[in-house]
C-alpha positions as CSV (number, residue, x, y, z in Angstrom):
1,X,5.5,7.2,19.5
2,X,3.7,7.1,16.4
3,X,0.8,9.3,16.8
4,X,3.5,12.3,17.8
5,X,5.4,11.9,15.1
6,X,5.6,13.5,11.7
7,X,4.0,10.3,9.2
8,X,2.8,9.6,6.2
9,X,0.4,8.3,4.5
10,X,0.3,6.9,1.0
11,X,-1.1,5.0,-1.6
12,X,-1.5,4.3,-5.8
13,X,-3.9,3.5,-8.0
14,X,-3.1,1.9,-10.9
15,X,-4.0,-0.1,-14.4
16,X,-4.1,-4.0,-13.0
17,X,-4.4,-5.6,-9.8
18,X,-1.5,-7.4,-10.2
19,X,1.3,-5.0,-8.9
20,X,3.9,-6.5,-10.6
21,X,2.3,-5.6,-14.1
22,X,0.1,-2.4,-12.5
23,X,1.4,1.0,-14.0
24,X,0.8,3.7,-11.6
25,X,-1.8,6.3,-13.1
26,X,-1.4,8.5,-9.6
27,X,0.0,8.4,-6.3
28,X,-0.6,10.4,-3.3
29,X,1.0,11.6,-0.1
30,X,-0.3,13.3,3.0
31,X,2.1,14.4,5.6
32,X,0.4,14.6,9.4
33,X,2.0,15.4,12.7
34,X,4.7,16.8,13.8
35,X,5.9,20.5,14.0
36,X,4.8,21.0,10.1
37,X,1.1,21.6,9.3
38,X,-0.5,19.2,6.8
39,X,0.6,18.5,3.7
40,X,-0.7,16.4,0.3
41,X,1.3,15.8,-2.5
42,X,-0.2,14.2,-5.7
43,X,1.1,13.2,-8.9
44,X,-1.0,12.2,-12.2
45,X,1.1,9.8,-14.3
46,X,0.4,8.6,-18.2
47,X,1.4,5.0,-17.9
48,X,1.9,4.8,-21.4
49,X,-0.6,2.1,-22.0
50,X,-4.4,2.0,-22.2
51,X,-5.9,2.2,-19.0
52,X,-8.4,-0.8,-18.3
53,X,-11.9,0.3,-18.4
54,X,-12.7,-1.8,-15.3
55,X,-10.1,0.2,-13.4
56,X,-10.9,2.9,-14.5
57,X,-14.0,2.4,-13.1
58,X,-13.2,2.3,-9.8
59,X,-10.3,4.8,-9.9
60,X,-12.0,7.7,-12.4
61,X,-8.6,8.3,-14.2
62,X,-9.2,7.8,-17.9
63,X,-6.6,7.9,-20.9
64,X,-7.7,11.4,-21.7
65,X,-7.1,12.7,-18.8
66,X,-3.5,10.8,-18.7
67,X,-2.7,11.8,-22.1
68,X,-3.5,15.7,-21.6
69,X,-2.2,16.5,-18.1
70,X,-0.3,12.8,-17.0
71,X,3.8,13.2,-16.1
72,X,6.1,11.7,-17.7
73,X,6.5,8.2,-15.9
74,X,10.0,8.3,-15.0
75,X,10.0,11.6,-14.1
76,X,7.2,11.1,-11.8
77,X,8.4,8.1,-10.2
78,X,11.5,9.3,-9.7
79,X,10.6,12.5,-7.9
80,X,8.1,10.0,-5.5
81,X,10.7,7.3,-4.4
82,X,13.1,10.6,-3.8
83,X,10.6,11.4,-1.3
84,X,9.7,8.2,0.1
85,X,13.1,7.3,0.6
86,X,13.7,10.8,2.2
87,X,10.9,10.2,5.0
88,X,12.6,7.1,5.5
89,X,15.4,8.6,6.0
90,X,14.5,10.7,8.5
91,X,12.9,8.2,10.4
92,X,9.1,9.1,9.2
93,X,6.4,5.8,9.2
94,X,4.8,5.4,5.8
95,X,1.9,4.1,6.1
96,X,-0.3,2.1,2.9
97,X,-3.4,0.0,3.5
98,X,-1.8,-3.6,2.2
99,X,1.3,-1.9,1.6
100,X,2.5,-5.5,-0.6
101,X,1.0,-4.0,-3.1
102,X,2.1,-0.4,-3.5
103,X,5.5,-1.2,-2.3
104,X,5.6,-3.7,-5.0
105,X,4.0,-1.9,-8.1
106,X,6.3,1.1,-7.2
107,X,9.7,-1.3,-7.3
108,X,8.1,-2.9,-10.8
109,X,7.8,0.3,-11.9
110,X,11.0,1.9,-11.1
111,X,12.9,-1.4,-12.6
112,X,10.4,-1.1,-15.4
113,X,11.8,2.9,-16.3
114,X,15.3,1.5,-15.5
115,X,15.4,3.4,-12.1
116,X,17.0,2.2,-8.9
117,X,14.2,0.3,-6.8
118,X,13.4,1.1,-3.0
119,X,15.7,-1.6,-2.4
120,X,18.7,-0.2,-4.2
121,X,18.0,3.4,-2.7
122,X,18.0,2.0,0.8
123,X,20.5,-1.0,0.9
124,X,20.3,-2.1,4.5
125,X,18.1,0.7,5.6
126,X,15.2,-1.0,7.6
127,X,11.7,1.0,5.8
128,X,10.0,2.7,8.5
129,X,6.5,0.8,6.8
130,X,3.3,0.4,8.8
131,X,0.6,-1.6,7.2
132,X,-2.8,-1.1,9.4
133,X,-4.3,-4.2,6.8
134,X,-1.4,-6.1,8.2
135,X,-2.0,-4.8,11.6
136,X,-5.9,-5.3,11.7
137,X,-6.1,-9.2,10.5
138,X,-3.7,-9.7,13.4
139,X,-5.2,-7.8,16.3
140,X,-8.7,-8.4,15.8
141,X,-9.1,-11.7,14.3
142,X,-12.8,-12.4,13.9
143,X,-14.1,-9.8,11.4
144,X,-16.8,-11.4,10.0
145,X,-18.3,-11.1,6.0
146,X,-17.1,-10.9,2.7
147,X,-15.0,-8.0,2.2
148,X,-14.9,-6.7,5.0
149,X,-11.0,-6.3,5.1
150,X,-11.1,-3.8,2.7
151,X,-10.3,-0.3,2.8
152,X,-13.7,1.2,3.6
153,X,-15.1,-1.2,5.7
154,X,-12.0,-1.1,7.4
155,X,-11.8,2.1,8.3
156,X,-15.6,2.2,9.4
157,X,-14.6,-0.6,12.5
158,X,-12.2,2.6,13.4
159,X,-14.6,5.6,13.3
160,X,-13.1,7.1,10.1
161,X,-15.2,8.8,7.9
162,X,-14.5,10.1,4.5
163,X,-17.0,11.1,1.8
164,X,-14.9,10.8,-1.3
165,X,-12.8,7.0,-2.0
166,X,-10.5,5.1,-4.6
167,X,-8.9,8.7,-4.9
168,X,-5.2,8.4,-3.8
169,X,-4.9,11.0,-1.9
170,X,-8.2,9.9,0.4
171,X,-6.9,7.0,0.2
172,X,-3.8,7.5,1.6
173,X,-5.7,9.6,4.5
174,X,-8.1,7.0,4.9
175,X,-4.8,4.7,5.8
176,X,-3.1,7.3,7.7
177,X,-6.2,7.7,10.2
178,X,-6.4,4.4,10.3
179,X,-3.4,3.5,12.1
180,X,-3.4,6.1,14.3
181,X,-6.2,4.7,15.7
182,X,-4.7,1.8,16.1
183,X,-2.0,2.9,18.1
184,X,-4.0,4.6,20.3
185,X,-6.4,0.9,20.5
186,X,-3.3,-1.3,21.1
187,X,-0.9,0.0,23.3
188,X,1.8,-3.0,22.0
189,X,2.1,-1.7,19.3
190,X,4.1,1.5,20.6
191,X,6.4,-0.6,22.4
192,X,8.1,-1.7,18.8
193,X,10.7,0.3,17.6
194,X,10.4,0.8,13.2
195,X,12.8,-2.4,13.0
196,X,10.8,-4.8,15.7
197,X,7.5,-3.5,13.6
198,X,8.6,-4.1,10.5
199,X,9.7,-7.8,11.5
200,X,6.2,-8.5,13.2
201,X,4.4,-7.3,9.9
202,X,6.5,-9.6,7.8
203,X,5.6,-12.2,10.3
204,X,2.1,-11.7,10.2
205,X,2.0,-11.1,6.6
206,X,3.2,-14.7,6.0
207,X,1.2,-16.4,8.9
208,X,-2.0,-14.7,7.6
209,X,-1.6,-15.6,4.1
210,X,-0.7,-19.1,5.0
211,X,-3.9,-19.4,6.4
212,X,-5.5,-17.6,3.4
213,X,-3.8,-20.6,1.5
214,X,-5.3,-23.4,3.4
215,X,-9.2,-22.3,3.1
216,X,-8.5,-22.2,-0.9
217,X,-6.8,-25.6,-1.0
218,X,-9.4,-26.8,1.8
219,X,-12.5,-25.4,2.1
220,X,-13.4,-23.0,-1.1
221,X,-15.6,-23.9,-3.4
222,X,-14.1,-23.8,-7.5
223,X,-16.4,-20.6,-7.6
224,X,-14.9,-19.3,-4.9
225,X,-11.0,-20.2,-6.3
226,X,-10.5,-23.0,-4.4
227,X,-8.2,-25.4,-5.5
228,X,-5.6,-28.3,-3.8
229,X,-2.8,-26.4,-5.5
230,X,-3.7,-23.1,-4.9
231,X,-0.5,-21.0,-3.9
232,X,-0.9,-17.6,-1.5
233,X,2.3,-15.7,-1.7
234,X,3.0,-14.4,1.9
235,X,6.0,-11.9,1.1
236,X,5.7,-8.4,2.9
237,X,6.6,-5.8,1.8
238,X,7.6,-6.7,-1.8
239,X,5.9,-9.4,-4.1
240,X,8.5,-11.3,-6.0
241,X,8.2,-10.5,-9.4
242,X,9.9,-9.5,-12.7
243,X,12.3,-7.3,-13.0
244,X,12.1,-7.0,-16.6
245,X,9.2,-5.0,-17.6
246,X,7.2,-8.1,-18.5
């Protein structure tokens, strides 16, 4: 049951929206349930490249602040897929609001620093991921208004309340308490085991993006993004993308 369970949360923020350019600037996790009290670990990273202003912006971390206290990347990122991939291990859900993208910017990366990905560290290991963005666009269908799949809004339809956001680690909580509540609002979703869950999500993912793809090609406007070729990836959890570094 997921809400008796030992799970965590987790999340990045990053220079780009595109995760498979982003560089993680810091990464969060916080560790509820289970026989252990509560636990947050954080990490501050120097990306090595200038930090947008415009994410910046929404994120606070700056290039001083990188540049004076940041970890070395591959250090850093090394010592977080360690732990992810221990959790996983041990049968622990991670849970990341749109996970796509911070499963995805943390493979780039660790390719990027010439570190084995998620993928190489688990082989055939089903990842014990639970994506409440994922979750909420299929059980409850008919949110109405622009952005109000995001993150904050989000977690307002599920009573959550935070004061501080676009930190990781509130972040991460913010997607943590999120699911819970969804577990306890949709009984199905206890009766998947990690494997059936993980399935569904990947299943949903591309279903919902699909659908994403036909109001672009159909019924945006150019201002909106619309176009008749537009192209939604619908991969879950990871983005195809290079490997590379470029």
């Amino acid at each position: 049951m997921f809400n008796q369970t030992r799970r965590i949360g987790w999340d990045t923020e990053t220079t780009s929206d595109d995760p498979t350019k982003a560089r993680i600037v810091t990464a969060a996790l916080v560790g509820r349930g289970g026989a252990s009290p509560d636990r947050v670990e954080t990490w501050l990273i120097n990306p090595g490249i200038p930090i947008p202003p415009e994410t910046t912006a929404v994120h606070g971390i700056t290039d001083a602040m990188v540049q004076a206290d940041g970890q070395d990347p591959a250090t850093a990122l090394a010592e977080l897929a360690t732990t992810l991939h221990k959790a996983i291990d041990y049968g622990m859900p991670l849970v990341a609001f749109n996970t796509a993208y911070d499963w995805t910017v943390l493979n780039c990366e660790l390719a990027r620093h010439g570190l084995p990905t998620m993928g190489d560290r688990l082989g055939d290991t089903v990842p014990t991921l639970v994506d409440p963005h994922v979750i909420d666009k299929q059980v409850n269908r008919y949110v109405r208004g622009t952005g109000m799949r995001k993150l904050q809004p989000t977690a307002e339809r599920y009573g959550v309340e935070l004061t501080d956001w676009h930190t990781a680690d509130a972040d991460a909580l913010a997607a943590l308490l999120i699911a819970e509540a969804q577990f306890d609002r949709y009984p199905q979703l206890t009766t998947m085991g990690p494997q059936q869950l993980f399935t569904a999500q990947r299943a949903w993912r591309a279903e919902q993006q699909a659908g994403l793809q036909r109001w672009f090609r159909t019924k945006a406007t150019p201002e909106q993004g619309g176009a008749p070729d537009k192209v939604i990836d619908g991969s879950w959890p990871l983005i195809p993308g290079p490997r590379d570094g470029s």
